[in-house]
C-alpha positions in Angstrom: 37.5 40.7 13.2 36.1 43.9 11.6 36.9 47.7 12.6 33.7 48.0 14.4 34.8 44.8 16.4 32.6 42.3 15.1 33.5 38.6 14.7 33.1 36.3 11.5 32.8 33.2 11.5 33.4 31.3 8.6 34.8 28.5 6.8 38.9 28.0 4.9 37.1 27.6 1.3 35.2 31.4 2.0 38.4 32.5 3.5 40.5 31.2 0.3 37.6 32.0 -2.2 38.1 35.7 -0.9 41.7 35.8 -0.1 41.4 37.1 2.9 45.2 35.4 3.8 46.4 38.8 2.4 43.5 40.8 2.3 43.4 43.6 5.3 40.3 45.4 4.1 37.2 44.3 3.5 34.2 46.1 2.2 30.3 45.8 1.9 30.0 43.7 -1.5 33.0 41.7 -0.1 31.2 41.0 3.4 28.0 40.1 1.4 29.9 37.6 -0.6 31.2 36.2 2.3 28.0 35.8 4.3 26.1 34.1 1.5 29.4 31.6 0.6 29.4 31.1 4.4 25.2 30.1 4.0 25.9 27.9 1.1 29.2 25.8 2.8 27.3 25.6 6.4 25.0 23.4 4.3 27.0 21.7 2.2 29.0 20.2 5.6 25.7 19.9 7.1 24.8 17.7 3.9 28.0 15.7 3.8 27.6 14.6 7.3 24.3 13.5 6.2 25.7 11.1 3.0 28.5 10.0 5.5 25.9 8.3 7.4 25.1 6.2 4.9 24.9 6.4 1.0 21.7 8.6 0.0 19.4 9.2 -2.8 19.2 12.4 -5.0 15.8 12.6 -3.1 16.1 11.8 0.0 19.4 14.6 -0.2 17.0 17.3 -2.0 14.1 17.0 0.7 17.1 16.5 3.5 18.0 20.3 2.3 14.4 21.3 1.9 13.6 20.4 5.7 17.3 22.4 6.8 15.8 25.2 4.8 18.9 26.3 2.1 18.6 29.0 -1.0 21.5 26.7 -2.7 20.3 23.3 -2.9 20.4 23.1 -6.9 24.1 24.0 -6.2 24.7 22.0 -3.8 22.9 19.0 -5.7 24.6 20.0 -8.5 28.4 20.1 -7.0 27.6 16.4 -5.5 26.8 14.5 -8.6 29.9 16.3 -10.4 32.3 14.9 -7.3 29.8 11.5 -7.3 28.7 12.0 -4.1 25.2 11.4 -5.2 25.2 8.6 -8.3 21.5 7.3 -8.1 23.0 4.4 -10.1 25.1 3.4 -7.1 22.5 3.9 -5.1 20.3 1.4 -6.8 22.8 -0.9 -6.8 23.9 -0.5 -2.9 20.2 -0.6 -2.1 19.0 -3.9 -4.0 22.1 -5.6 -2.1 21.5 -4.7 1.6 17.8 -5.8 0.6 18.7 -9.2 -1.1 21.3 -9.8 1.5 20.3 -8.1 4.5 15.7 -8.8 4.4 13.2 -11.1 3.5 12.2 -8.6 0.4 11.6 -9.9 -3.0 12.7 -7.8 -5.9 9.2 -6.6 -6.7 9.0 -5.2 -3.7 12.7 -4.1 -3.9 12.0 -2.2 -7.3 8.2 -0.9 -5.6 10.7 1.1 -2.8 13.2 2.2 -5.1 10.6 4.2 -7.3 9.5 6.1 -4.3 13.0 7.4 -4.1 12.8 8.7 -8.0 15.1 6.6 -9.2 14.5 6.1 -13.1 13.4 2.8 -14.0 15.4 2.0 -16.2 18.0 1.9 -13.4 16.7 -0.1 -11.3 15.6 -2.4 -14.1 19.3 -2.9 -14.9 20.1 -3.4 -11.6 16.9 -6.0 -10.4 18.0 -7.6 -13.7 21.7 -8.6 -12.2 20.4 -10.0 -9.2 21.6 -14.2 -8.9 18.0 -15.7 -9.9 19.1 -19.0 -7.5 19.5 -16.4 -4.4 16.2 -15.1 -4.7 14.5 -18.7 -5.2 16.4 -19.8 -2.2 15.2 -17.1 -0.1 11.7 -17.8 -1.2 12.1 -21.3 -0.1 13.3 -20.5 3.3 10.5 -18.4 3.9 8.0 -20.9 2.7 9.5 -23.5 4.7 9.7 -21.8 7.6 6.0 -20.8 7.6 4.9 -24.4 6.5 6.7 -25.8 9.6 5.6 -23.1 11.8 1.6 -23.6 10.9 -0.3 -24.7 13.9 -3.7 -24.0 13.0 -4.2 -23.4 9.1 -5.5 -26.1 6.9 -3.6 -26.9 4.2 -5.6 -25.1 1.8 -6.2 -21.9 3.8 -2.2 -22.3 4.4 -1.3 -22.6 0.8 -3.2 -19.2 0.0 -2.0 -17.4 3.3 1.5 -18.3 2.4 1.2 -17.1 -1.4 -0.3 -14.0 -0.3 2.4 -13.0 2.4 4.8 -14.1 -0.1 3.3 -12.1 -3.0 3.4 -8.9 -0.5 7.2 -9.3 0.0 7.7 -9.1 -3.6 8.5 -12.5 -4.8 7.0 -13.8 -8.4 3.2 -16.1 -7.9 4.7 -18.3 -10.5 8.0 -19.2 -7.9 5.9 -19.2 -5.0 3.6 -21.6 -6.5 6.6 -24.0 -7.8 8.3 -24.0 -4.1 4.9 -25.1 -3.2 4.3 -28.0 -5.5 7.7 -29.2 -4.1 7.0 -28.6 -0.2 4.0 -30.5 0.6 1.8 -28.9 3.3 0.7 -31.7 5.6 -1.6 -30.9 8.6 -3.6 -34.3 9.4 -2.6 -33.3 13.4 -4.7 -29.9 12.5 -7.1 -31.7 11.5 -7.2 -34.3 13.8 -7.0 -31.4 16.6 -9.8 -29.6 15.2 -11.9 -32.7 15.0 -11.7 -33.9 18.5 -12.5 -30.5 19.6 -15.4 -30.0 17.6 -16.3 -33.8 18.4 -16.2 -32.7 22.3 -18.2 -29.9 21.8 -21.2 -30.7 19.6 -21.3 -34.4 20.8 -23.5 -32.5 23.8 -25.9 -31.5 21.5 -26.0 -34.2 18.2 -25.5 -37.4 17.7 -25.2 -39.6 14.6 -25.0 -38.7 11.5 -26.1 -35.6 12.1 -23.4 -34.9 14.3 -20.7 -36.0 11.9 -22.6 -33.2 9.5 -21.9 -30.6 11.4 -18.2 -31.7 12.6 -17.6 -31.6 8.5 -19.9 -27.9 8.1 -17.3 -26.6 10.8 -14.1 -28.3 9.2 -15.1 -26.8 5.6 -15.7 -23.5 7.3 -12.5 -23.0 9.0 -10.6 -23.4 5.9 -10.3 -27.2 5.3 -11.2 -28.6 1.8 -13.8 -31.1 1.0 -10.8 -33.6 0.1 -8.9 -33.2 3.4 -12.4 -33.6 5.2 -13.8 -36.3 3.9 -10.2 -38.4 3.4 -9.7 -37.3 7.4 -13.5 -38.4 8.5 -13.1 -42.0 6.6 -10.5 -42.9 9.0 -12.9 -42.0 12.3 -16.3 -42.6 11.0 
């Protein structure tokens, strides 16, 4: 408390910084000192409460100080890598293992995110170059798996390109995608056979012969089945 009765509130490093232990009197340059030290350490806590949540970037802890409003985030920034509170190299390296372990992400997409953090490339090169190749081909498996034995309504071309396009968007390499395929057969004669009987049922009304099978086969090829699957299908009901 101050002479005129006035309360500050502070923090021990400002108090120790300052000496103020032993120190009775304090005058204006003194108080001044104090009240900026106190500016910069409310932001530093407020900052490592913010990295305690959960490892950060050096960007997402500069725009974290930007939207707090600080003078002293250069210092602050600063004072963080020297204690290695912010190591973007760590960061890469925490980040590609939640993803690898913890999402469906490929490492494209993994290095795609990482650069939006401004992390240098070359980091996250290293570190996307660590990752166990086997992990990420099993992943890709699953995933292809999963959506082959899911597929109720997709030819098996239309399929085939759906499931290399998701797969491309997650951020796995066309060239594994493509192998997983030629090992995982995509069988749909039931799609087939479903979409045949209902297209049978419905322009049965109106054709007949072989003009009727024509436009059964026009639809088939339209909704995404090839000329293969179509005519291999049609020998079997014709």
């Amino acid at each position: 408390m101050l002479d005129n009765n006035e309360v500050i509130n502070t923090y021990d490093d400002v108090i120790l910084n300052n000496n103020l232990l032993f120190k009775k009197e304090i005058n204006t340059e003194m108080l001044n000192n104090m009240n900026n030290e106190t500016l910069y350490y409310e932001c530093y806590n407020k900052v490592l409460k913010y990295i305690d949540k959960k490892i950060r970037s050096e960007k997402e802890i500069s725009n974290y100080i930007d939207k707090i409003g600080s003078n002293y985030k250069c210092e602050i920034i600063e004072k963080l890598k020297e204690i290695n509170l912010i190591n973007d190299e760590n960061y890469a390296k925490a980040y590609i293992s939640d993803k690898i372990y913890l999402s469906t992400d490929g490492p494209i997409k993994i290095k795609q995110d990482l650069l939006k953090y401004d992390i240098d490339e070359s980091i996250i090169e290293e570190s996307i170059s660590k990752i166990d190749y086997n992990i990420v081909y099993e992943k890709c498996k699953k995933l292809i798996i999963k959506k082959i034995k899911a597929n109720t309504k997709y030819s098996s071309y239309m399929l085939n390109q759906k499931i290399i396009s998701d797969l491309l968007n997650k951020g796995y390499e066309l060239s594994m995608i493509k192998s997983i395929l030629e090992d995982n057969t995509i069988k749909n004669d039931n799609i087939i056979e479903k979409e045949y009987k209902k297209l049978y049922s419905k322009l049965n009304k109106k054709y007949e012969g072989e003009e009727l099978y024509s436009k059964i086969r026009m639809k088939l090829y339209q909704k995404g089945f090839s000329n293969e699957e179509i005519i291999e299908y049609t020998k079997t009901v014709d």
